[in-house]
C-alpha positions as CSV (number, residue, x, y, z in Angstrom):
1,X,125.4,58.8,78.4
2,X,121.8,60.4,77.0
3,X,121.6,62.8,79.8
4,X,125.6,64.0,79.9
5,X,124.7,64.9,76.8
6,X,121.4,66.0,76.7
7,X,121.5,68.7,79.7
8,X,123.7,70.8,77.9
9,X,121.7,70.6,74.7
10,X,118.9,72.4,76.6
11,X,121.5,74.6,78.0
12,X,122.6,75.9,74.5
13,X,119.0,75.7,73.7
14,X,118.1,78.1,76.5
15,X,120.7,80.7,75.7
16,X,119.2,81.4,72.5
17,X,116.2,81.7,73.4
18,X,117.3,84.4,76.1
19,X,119.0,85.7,73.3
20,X,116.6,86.2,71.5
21,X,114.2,87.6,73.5
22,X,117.0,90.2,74.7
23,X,117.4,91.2,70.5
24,X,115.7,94.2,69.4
25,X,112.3,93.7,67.4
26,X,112.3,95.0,63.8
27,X,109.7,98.0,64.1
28,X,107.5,98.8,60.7
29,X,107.3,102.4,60.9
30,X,104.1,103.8,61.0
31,X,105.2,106.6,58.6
32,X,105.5,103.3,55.7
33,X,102.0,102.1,55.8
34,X,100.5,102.4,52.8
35,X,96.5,101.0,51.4
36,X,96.6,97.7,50.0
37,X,99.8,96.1,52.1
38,X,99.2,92.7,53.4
39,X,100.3,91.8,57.0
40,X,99.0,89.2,59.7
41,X,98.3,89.4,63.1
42,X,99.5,86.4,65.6
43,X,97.1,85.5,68.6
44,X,96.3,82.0,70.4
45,X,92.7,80.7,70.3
46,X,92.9,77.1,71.6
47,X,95.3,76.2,74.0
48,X,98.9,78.1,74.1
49,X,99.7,77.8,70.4
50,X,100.3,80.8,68.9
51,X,98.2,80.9,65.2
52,X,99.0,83.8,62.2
53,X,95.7,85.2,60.2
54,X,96.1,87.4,57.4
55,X,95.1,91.4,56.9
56,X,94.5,94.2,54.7
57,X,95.6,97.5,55.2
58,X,92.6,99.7,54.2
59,X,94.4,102.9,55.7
60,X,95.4,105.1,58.8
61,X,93.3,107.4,60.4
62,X,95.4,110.2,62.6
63,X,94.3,111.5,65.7
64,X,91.9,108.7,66.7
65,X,92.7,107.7,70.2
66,X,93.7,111.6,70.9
67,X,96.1,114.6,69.4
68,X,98.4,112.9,67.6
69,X,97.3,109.2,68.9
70,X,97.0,107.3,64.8
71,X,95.0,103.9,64.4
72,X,96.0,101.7,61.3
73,X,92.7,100.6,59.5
74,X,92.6,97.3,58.2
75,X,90.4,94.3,57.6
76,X,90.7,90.8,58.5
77,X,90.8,88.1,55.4
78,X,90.0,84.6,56.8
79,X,86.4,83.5,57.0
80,X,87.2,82.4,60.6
81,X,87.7,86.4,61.9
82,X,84.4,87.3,59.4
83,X,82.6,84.9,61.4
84,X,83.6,86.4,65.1
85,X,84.5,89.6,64.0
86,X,86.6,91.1,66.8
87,X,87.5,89.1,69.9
88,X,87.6,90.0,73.5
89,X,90.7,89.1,74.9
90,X,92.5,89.7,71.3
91,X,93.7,92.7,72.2
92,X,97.6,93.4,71.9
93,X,97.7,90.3,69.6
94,X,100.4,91.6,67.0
95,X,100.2,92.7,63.9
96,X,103.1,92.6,61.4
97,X,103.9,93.7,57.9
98,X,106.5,92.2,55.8
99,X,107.8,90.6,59.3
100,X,108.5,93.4,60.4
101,X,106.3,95.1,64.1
102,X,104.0,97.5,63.3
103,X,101.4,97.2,65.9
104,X,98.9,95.7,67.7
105,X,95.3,94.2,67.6
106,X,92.8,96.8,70.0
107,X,90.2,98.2,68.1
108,X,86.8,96.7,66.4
109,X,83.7,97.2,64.7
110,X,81.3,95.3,67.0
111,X,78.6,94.9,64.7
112,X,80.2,94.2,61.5
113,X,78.4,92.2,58.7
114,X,80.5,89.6,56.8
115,X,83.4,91.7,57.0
116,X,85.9,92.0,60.4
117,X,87.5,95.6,60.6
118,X,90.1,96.0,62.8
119,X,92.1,98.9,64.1
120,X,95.7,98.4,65.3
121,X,97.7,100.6,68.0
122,X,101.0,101.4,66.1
123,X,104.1,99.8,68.3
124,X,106.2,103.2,68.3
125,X,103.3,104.7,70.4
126,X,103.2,101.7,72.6
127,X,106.9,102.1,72.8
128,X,106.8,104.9,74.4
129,X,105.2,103.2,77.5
130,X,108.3,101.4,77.5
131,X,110.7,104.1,77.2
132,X,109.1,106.4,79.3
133,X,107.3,104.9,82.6
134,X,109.2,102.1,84.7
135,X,108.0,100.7,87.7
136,X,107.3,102.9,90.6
137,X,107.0,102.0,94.2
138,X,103.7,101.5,96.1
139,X,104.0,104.0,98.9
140,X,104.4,107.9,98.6
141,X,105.7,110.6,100.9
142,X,103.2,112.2,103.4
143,X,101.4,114.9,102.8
144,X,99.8,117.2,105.5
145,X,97.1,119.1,103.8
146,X,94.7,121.0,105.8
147,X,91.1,119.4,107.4
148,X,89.2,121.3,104.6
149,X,91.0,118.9,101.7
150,X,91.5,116.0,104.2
151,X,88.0,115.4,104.4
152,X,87.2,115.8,100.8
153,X,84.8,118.6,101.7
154,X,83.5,120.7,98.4
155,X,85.1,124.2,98.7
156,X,83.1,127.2,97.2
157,X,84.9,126.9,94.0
158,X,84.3,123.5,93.5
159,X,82.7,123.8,89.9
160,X,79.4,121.8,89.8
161,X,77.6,120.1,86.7
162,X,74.2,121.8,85.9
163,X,71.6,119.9,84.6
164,X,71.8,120.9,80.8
165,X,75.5,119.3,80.7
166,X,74.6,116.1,82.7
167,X,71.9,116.1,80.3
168,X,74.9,116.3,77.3
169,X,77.5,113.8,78.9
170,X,74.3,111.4,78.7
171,X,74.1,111.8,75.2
172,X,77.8,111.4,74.9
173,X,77.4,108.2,76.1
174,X,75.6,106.9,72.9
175,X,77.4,108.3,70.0
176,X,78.5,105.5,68.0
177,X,82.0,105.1,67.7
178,X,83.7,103.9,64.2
179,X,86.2,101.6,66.2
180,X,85.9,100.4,69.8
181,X,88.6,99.0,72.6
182,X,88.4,95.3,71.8
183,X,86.7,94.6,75.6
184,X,89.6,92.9,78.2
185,X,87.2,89.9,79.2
186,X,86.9,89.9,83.1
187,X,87.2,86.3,84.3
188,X,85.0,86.2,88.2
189,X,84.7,82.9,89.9
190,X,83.8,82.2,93.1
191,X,80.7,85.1,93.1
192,X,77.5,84.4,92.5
193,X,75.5,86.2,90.1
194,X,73.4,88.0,92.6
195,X,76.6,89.2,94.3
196,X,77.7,90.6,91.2
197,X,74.5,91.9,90.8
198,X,75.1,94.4,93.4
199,X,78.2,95.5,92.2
200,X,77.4,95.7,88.1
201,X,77.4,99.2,87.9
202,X,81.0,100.0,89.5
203,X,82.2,96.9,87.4
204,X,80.9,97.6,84.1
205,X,82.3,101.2,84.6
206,X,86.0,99.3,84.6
207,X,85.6,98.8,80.8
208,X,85.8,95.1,81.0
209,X,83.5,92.5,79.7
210,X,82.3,90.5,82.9
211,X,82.3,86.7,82.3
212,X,81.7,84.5,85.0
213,X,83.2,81.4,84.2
214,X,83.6,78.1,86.5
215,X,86.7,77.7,84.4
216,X,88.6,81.2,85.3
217,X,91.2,81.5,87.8
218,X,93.7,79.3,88.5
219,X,94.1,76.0,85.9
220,X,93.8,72.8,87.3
221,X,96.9,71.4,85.2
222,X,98.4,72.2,88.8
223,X,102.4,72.6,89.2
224,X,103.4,71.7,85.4
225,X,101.1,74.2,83.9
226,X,102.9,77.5,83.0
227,X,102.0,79.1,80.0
228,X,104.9,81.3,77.9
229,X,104.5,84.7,78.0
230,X,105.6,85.7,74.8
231,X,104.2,88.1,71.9
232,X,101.1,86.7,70.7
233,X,100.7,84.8,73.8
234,X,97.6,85.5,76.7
235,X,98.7,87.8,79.6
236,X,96.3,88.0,82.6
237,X,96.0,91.1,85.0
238,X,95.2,89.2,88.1
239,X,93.2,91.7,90.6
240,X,92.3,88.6,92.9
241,X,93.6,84.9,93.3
242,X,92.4,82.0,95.4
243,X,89.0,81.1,96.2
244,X,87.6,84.0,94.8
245,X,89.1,85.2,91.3
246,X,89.3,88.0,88.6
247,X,91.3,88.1,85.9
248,X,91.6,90.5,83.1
249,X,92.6,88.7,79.9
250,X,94.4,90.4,76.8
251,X,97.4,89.3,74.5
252,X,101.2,90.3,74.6
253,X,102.5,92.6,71.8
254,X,106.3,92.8,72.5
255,X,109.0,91.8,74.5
256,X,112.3,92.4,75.3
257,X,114.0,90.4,78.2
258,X,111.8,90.4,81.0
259,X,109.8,93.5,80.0
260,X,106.6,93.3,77.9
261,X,103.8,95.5,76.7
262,X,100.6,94.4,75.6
263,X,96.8,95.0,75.2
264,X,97.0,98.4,72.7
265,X,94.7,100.7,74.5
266,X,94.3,100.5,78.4
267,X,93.6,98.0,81.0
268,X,91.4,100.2,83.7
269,X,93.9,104.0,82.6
270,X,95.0,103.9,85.7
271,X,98.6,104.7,84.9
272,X,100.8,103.2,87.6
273,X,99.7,100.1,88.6
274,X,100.7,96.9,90.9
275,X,98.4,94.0,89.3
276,X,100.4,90.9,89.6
277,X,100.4,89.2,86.0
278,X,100.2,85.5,85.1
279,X,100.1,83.9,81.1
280,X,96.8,82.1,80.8
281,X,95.5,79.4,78.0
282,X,92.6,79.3,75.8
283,X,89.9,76.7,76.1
284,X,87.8,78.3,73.3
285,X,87.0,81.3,71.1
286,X,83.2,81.9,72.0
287,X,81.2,83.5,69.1
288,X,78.3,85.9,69.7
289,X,76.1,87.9,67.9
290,X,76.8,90.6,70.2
291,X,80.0,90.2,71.4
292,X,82.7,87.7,70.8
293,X,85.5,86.1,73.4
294,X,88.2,84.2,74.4
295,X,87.7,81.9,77.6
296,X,90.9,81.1,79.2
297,X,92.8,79.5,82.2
298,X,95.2,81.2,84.1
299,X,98.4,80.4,85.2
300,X,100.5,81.0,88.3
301,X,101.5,84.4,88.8
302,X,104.8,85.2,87.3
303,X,105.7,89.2,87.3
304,X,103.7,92.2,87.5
305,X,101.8,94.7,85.3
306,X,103.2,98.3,86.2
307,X,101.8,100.6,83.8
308,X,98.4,101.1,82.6
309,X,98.2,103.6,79.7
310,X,96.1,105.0,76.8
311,X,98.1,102.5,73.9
312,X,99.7,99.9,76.4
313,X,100.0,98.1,79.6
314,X,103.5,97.3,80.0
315,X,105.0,94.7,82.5
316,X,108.1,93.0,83.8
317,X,108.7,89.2,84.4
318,X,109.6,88.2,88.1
319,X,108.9,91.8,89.9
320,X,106.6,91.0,92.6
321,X,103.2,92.9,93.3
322,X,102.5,93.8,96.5
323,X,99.2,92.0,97.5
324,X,96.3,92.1,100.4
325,X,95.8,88.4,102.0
326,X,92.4,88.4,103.0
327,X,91.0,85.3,105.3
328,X,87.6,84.7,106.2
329,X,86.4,82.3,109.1
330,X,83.1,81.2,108.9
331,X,81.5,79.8,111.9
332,X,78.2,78.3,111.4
333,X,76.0,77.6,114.6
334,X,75.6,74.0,113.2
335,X,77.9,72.8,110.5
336,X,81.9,72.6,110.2
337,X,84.2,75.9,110.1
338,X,85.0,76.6,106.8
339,X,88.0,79.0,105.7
340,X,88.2,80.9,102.8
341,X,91.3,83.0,101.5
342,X,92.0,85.4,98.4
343,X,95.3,87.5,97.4
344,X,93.8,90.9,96.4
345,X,95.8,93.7,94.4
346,X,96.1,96.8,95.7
347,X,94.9,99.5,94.6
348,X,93.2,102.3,96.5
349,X,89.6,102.4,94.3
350,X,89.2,98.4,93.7
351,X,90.6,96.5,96.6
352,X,87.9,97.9,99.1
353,X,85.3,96.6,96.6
354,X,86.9,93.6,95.6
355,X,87.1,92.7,99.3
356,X,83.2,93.9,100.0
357,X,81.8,91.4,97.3
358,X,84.3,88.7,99.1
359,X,82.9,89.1,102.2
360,X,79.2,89.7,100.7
361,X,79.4,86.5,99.2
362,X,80.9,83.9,102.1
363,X,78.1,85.3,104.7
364,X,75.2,84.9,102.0
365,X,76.5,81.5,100.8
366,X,76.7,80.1,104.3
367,X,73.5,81.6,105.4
368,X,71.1,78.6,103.4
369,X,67.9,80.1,104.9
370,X,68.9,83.8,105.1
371,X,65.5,85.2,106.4
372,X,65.6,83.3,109.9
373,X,69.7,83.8,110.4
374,X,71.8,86.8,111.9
375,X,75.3,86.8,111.7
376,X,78.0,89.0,113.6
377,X,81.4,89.9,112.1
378,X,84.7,91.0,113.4
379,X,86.9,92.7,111.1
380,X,90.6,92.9,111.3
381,X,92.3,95.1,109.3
382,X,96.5,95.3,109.6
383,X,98.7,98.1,108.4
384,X,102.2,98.7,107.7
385,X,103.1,101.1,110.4
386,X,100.2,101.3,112.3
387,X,98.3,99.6,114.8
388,X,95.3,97.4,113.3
389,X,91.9,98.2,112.8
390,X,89.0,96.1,114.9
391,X,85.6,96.4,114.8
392,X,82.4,94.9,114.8
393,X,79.4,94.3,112.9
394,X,76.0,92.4,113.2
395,X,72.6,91.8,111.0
396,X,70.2,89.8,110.1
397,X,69.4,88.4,106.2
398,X,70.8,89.7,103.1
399,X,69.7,93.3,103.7
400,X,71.8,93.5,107.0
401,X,75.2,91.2,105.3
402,X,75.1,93.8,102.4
403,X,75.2,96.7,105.0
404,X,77.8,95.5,106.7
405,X,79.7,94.2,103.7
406,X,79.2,98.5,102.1
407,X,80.5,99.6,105.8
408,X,83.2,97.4,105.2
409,X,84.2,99.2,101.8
410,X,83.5,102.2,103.4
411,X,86.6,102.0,105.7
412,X,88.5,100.6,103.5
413,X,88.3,103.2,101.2
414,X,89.0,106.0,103.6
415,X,92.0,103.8,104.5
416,X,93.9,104.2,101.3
417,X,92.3,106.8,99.8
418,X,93.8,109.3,101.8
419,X,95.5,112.0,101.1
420,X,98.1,111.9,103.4
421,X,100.1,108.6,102.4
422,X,99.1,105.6,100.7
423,X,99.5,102.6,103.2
424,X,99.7,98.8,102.9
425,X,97.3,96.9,104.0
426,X,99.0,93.7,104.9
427,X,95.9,91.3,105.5
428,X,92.3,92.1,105.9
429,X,90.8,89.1,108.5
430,X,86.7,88.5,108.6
431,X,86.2,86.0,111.6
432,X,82.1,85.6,111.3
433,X,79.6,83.9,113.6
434,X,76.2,82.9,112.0
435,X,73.3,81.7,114.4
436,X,70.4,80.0,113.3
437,X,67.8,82.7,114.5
438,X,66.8,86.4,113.9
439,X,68.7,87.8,116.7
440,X,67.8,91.8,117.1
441,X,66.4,93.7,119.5
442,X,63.7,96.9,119.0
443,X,63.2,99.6,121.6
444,X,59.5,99.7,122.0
445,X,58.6,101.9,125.2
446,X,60.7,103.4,127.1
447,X,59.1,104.2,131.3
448,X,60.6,106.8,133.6
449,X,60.7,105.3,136.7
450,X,61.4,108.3,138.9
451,X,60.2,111.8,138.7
452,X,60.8,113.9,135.4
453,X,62.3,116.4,137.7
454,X,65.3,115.4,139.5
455,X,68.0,117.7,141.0
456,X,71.3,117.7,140.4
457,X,73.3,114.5,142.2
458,X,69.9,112.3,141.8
459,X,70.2,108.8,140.1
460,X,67.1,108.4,137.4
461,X,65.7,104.8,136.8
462,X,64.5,104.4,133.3
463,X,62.5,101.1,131.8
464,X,63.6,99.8,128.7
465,X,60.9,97.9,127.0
466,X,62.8,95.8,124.3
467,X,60.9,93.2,121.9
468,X,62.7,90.2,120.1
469,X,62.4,87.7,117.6
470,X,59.4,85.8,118.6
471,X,60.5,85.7,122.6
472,X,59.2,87.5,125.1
473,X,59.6,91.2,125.7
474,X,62.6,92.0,128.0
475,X,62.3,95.3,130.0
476,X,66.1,96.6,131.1
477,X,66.3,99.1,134.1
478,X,68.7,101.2,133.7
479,X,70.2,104.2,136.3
480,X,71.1,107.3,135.1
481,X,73.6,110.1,137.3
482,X,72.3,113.3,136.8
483,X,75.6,115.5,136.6
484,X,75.3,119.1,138.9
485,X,75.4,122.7,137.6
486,X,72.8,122.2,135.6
487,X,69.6,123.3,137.7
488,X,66.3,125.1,136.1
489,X,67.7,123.4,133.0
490,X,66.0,121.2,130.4
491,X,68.3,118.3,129.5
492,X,67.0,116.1,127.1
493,X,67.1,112.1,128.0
494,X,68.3,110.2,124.5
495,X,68.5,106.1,124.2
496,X,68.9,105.1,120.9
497,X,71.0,102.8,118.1
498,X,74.3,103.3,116.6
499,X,73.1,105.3,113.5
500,X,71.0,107.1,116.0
501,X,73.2,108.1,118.3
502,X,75.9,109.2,115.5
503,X,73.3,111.5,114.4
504,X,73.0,113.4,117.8
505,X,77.3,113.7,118.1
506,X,77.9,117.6,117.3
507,X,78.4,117.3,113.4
508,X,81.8,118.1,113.3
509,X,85.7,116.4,113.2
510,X,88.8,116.6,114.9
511,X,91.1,118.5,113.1
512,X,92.6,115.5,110.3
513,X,96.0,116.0,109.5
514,X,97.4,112.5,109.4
515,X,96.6,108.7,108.4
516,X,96.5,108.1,112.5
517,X,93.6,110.2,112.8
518,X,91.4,108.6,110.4
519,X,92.1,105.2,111.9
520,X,91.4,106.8,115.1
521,X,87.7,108.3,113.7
522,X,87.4,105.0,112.7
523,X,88.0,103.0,115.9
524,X,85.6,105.2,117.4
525,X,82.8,103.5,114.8
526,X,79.5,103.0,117.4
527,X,78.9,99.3,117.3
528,X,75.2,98.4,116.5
529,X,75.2,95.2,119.0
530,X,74.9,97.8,121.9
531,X,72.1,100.5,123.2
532,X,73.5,104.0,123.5
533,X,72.4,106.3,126.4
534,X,72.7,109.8,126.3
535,X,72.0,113.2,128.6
536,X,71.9,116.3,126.3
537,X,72.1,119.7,126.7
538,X,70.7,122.6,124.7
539,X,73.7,124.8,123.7
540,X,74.0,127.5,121.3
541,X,77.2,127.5,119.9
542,X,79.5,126.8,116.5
543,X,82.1,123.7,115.3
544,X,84.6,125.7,113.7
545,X,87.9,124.0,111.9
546,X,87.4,120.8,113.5
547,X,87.1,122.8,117.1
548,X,83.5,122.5,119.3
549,X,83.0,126.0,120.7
550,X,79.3,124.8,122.4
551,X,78.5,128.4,124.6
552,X,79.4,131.3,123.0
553,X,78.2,134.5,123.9
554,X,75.7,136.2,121.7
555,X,78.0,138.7,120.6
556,X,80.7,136.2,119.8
557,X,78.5,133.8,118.3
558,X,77.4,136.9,115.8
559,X,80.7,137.6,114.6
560,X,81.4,133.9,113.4
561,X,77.9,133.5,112.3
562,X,78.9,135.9,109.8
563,X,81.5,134.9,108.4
564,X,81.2,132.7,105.1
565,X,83.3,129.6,105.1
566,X,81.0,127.1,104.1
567,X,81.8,123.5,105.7
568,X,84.4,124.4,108.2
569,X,81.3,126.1,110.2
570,X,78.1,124.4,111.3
571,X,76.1,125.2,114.4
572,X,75.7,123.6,117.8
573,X,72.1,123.1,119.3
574,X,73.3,120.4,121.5
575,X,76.1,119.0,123.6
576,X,76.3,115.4,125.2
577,X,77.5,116.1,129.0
578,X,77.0,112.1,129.8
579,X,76.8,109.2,128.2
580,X,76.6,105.6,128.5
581,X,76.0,102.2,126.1
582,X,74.7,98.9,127.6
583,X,75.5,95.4,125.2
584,X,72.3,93.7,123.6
585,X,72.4,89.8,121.8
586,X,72.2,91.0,118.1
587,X,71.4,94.2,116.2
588,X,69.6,97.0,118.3
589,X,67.1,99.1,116.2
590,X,65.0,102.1,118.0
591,X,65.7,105.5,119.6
592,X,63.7,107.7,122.5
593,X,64.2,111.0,123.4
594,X,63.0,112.3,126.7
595,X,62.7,115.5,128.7
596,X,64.0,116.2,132.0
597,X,63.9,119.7,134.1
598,X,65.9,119.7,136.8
599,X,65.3,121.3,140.0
């Protein structure tokens, strides 16, 4: 009998509560606000309950976050805000007068005394986030643009920044401001502090405050918790979930049905975004002299922030982000396979870093005694439409994990930040192999075997002299075709590393016109597990537009030579007519270059 009639209490219950979120908010027009009103602001700062503190309008300053962009000036009255002065994570708490919207919670005086000054983003210029940006579809049409802007190449007109005005944007930098962005505390866990460490200055350029907190990410209430996400509420921009997590943490200004906007000045300005967004709790308000904040839990993901502008972020309940699965698979030579998985938002700046620190910190943690391990890493990276991207990496310590986590970044980046089309990347996989040993190998003499003047047709036998990790030197013979056509020549013998033998390639590109042919570029990425073995020959001649025109007569060669196009024109002093690469157990470090004349 209780239940037949309790379900549809909740029911009726449930309707008006949709109905009520679908109503319009009464708006306090900015043009009404007047010195001396009294208003209160409504933010959470224990747990989900949603707690009202009382204000003083002191006045409204136009033009403050741009042309036309007004901030409402007022100070908080409760002892409790005097004492904390402004809050990180407050931001977009808001704020009304006579219960009527007129803004929200975003700006402070950081280093107020006895007093907690406050600055609030009026709601009709948050509005206009609202009104005037929806949600807008990850992918874009192709563009074909020519090599010149595919590359990202400075043209001659590119302006550049002399040293007087580097000189003034560093002054810029310290002009005190009346009123700041209330910082959008970062939540990281899963890093460790020396991971971050590599990556503070990207990081702090973000605009958040970092807080690495065992307590962020995901709250271990499990299933049943699910925070509201209503005004005055936490809202969490989620870049990255699972084992490794950071969360941005702000407060909800408005709603109306599933739509929201929040925060009152920007999350990272990015404008169009796909940051999947979850309601969080607060465990605690944490005062400091420098710098106060709200530590939080967040919840399961349950919509999507889709705007990121100068007075809002705005987002919409149950729209799904689009999101990177990364795995890694970490083999130790002696110890159980561990696996270790993330959902990382996309977005073509973060994601690549986001995904280097991940992979940064699940070699070093599972290296425990870095200085006598090497590691080796296959990458897997898999794209909508296209065929994945493999390739290899190897090292030794932190030094060589850090390189291969920045190469790592590296293609990701040129992935999708293209300018052709902006891809998905559907899962990034690290499968990674770490042996209890410096494995590498150093080139230390090389021997020529045979005479240093074959002819054309003869085989040369070289002696590779290589020295390892506290073994015994290991000398490699290897043969070597000399090609014909080429007597009374000097061709230059070259045996060297990856990086090395990358520097001898003729510096120039094929001609880029599509996403394809970066993947391509990138497939072709030497492998540093492998000596390289090369013949050269001395050429005279020009890369021109992504074209290799190695022997050009002299009178040819004149006329381009003269012309002025900067970086679609470099010189040829060499051409590879063989070449060859032999597979070594670890990194291979060294390079030898060696005459021949042929007969």
């Amino acid at each position: 009998m209780f239940t037949r009639h309790f379900i549809p209490l909740i029911i009726v219950l449930l309707k008006c509560y949709l109905n009520a979120a679908d109503k319009d908010t009464e708006i306090f027009p900015l043009e009404d606000v007047e010195r001396g009103m009294l208003g209160e602001w409504r933010t959470v700062i224990a747990g989900t309950k949603i707690e009202t503190f009382k204000l003083r309008v002191l006045g409204v300053q136009q033009n403050f976050a741009g042309p036309q962009r007004a901030v409402i000036i007022c100070e908080a009255l409760d002892d409790e805000n005097k004492l904390s002065g402004p809050v990180a994570g407050m931001s977009g708490s808001p704020v009304y007068i006579k219960k009527k919207l007129v803004g929200a919670y975003a700006y402070g005086f950081m280093m107020s005394k006895e007093q907690a000054i406050i600055g609030v983003t009026p709601i009709e210029q948050m509005l206009e986030v609202a009104e005037n940006y929806g949600p807008q579809e990850l992918a874009i049409t192709p563009t074909k643009l020519n090599q010149h802007q595919a590359l990202g190449k400075k043209s001659d007109s590119t302006p550049t920044i002399s040293s007087n005005e580097s000189r003034a944007s560093l002054k810029l930098e310290n002009i005190q401001q009346f009123l700041k962005p209330v910082p959008t505390p970062l939540f990281v866990s899963g890093f460790s502090p020396r991971t971050l460490k590599h990556f503070e200055e990207e990081l702090a350029q973000m605009g958040m405050d970092l807080v690495h907190a065992p307590v962020s990410g995901t709250s271990s209430k499990g299933d049943n918790f699910d925070p509201p996400l209503v005004p005055g509420a936490p809202v969490a921009g989620v870049l990255m979930d699972g084992d490794f997590s950071m969360s941005g943490v702000g407060t909800i200004t408005w709603r109306k049905g599933n739509r929201l906007l929040g925060f009152g000045h920007p999350f990272m300005q990015e404008g169009p975004v796909h940051i999947p967004m979850a309601g969080a709790e607060v465990l605690t308000v944490v005062r400091s002299v420098s710098r106060s904040f709200k530590l939080s839990n967040v919840g399961p993901i349950k919509g999507m922030i889709y705007q990121d502008r100068l007075t809002a972020i705005a987002g919409e309940i149950g729209r799904e982000a689009p999101c990177t699965k990364v795995t890694i698979n970490i083999h130790p030579e002696n110890g159980p396979k561990r696996t270790l998985r993330s959902n990382l938002f996309c977005h073509k700046g973060r994601s690549p870093t986001f995904c280097a620190m991940a992979l940064l910190e699940s070699i070093n943690s599972s290296m425990d005694t870095e200085a006598e391990q090497s590691f080796e890493v296959t990458s897997t990276l898999q794209i909508d439409g296209h065929d994945p991207l493999v390739y290899y990496d190897s090292g030794t310590g932190g030094a060589g994990v850090l390189k291969a986590a920045m190469g790592l970044r590296s293609a990701f980046r040129e992935i999708v930040d293209n300018p052709f089309e902006t891809p998905m990347v559907r899962e990034v996989n690290f499968d990674v192999r770490i042996r209890n040993q410096i494995d590498y190998s150093i080139l230390k003499s090389v021997t020529l075997r045979t005479g240093n003047r074959p002819r054309g047709g003869d085989t040369v036998k070289v002696g590779l002299e290589l020295a390892r990790h506290k073994t015994d030197r290991e000398v490699r013979i290897i043969e070597i075709p000399i090609p014909k056509g080429y007597s009374g020549e000097r061709l230059v013998l070259f045996i060297g590393d990856a990086d090395s033998a990358a520097r001898q390639d003729v510096t120039t590109s094929p001609d880029i016109t599509c996403l394809n042919d970066i993947l391509n570029e990138l497939r072709l990425r030497r492998d540093n597990r492998r000596i390289f073995v090369k013949l050269l020959r001395r050429s005279n001649g020009l890369a021109l537009q992504g074209a290799s025109l190695p022997d050009l007569p002299a009178s040819i060669q004149k006329i381009y030579s003269s012309d002025s196009r900067g970086d679609l024109k470099r010189s040829i002093r060499q051409t590879t007519i063989w070449e060859t690469s032999i597979p070594v157990r670890g990194e291979f470090q060294g390079s030898y270059s060696y005459p021949l004349d042929i007969r």
